[in-house]
C-alpha positions as a Markdown table, in Angstrom:
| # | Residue | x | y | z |
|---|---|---|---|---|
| 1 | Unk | -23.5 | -4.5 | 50.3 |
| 2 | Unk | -24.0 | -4.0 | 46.5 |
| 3 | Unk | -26.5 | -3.6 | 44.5 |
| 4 | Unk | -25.5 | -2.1 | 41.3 |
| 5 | Unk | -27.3 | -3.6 | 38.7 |
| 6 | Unk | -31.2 | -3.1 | 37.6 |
| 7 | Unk | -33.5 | -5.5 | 35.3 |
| 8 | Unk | -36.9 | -3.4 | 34.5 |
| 9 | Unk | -39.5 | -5.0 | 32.9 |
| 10 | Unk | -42.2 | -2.9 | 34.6 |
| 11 | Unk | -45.1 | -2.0 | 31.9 |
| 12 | Unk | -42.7 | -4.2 | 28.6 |
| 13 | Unk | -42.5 | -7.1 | 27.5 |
| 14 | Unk | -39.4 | -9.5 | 28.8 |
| 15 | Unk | -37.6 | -9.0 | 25.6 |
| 16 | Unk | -38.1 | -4.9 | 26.1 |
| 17 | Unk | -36.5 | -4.9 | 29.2 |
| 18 | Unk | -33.9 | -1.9 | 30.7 |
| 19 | Unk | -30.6 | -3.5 | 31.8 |
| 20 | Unk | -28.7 | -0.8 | 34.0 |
| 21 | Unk | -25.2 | -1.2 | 35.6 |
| 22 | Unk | -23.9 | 1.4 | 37.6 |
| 23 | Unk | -20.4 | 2.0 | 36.3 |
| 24 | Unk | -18.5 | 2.2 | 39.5 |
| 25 | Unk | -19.6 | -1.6 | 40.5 |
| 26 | Unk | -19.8 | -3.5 | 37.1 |
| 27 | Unk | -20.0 | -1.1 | 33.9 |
| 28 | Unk | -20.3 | -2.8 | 30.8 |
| 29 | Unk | -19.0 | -6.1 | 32.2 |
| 30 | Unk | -22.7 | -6.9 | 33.3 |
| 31 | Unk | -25.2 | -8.3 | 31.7 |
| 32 | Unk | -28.9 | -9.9 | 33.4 |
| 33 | Unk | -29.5 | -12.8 | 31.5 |
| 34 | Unk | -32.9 | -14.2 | 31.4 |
| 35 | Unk | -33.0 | -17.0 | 28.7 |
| 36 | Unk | -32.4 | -19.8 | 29.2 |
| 37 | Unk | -33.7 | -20.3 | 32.6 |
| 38 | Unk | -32.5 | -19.3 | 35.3 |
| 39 | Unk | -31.8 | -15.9 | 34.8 |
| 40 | Unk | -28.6 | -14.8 | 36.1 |
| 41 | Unk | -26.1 | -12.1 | 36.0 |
| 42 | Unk | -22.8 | -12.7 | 34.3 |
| 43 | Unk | -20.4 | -10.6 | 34.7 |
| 44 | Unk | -17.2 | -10.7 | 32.4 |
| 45 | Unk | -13.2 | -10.1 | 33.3 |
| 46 | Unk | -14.0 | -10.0 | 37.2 |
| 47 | Unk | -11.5 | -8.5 | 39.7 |
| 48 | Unk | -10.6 | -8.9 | 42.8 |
| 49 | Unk | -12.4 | -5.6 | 43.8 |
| 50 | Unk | -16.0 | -7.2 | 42.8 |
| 51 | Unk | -15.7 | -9.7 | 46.2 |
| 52 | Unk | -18.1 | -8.7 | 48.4 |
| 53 | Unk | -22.3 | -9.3 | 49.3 |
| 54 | Unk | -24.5 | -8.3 | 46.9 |
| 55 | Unk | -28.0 | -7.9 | 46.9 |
| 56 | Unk | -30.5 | -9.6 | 44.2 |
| 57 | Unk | -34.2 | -7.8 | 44.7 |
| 58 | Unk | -36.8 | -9.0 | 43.0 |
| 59 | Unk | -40.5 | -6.9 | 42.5 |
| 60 | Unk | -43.6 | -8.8 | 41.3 |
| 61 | Unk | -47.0 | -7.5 | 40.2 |
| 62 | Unk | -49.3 | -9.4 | 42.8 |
| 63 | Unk | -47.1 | -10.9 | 45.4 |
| 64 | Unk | -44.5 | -9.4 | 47.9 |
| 65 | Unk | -41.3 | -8.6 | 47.0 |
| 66 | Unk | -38.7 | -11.0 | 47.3 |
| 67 | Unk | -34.8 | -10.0 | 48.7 |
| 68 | Unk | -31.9 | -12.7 | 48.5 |
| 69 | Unk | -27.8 | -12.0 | 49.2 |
| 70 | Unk | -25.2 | -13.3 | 47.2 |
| 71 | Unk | -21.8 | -13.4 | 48.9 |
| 72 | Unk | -19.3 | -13.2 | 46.0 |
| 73 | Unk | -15.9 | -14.3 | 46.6 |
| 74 | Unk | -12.6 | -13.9 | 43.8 |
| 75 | Unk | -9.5 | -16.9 | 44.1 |
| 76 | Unk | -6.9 | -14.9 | 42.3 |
| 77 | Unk | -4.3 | -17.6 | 41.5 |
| 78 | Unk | -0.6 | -17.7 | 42.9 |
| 79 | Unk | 1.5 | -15.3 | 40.5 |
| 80 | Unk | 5.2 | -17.1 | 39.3 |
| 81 | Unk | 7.0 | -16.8 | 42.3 |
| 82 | Unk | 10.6 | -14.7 | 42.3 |
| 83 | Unk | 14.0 | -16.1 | 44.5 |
| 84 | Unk | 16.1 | -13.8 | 45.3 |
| 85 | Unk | 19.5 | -13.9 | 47.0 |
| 86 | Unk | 20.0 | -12.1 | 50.3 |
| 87 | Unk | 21.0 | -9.2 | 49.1 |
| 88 | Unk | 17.3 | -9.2 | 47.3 |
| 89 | Unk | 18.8 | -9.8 | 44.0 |
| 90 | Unk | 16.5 | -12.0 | 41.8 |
| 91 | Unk | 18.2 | -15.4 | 40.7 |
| 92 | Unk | 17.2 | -16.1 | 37.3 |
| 93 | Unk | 18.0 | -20.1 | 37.0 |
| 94 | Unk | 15.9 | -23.2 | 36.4 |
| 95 | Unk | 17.5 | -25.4 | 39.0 |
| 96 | Unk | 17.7 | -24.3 | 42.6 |
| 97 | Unk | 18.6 | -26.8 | 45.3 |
| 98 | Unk | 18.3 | -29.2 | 47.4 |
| 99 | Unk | 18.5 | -27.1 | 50.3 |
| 100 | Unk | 17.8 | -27.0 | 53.7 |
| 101 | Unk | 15.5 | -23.7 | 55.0 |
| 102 | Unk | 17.3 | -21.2 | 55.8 |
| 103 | Unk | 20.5 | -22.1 | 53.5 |
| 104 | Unk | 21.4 | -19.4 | 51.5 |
| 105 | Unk | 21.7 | -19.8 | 47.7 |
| 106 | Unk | 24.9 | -17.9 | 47.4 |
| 107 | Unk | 27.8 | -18.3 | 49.1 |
């Protein structure tokens, strides 16, 4: 679980808030959000190493702190496929086929 991002407000104003994000999770690509409501975290340029649970905790003055986990999860979309012959030779050619599976594309 993650937690590597911190919002304090404690003793400031909401405007004079700290933003922290620890540079092994997020770095500069974080940034806490608070206007307009909801705040939320955005986070730029995400990979496909930020998936995971992470934790949001939440401290108040007069009433007991608050704990909720976000499961993050990143679709990273199909990359162009390659054909290749059998000998694993890449066939660089706009028309392929028909052909049944299995068929090879050179004789």
């Amino acid at each position: 679980m993650y937690s590597g991002c911190r919002f304090d407000v404690r003793g400031k104003h909401l405007s004079e808030a700290r933003h922290w994000s620890a540079p092994e999770v997020f770095g500069p690509r974080a940034h806490f959000s608070t206007s307009p409501p909801p705040a939320a975290l955005l986070v730029r340029d995400v990979k496909r190493r930020d998936e995971g649970v992470y934790r949001c905790r939440v401290d108040f003055r007069n009433t007991q702190t608050t704990s909720f986990r976000y499961n993050l999860t990143v679709v990273v979309p199909p990359e162009k496929p390659v054909v290749v012959d059998r000998w694993g030779r890449v066939i660089n050619t706009t028309t392929l086929g028909p052909h049944e599976e299995g068929d090879d594309e050179m004789p």
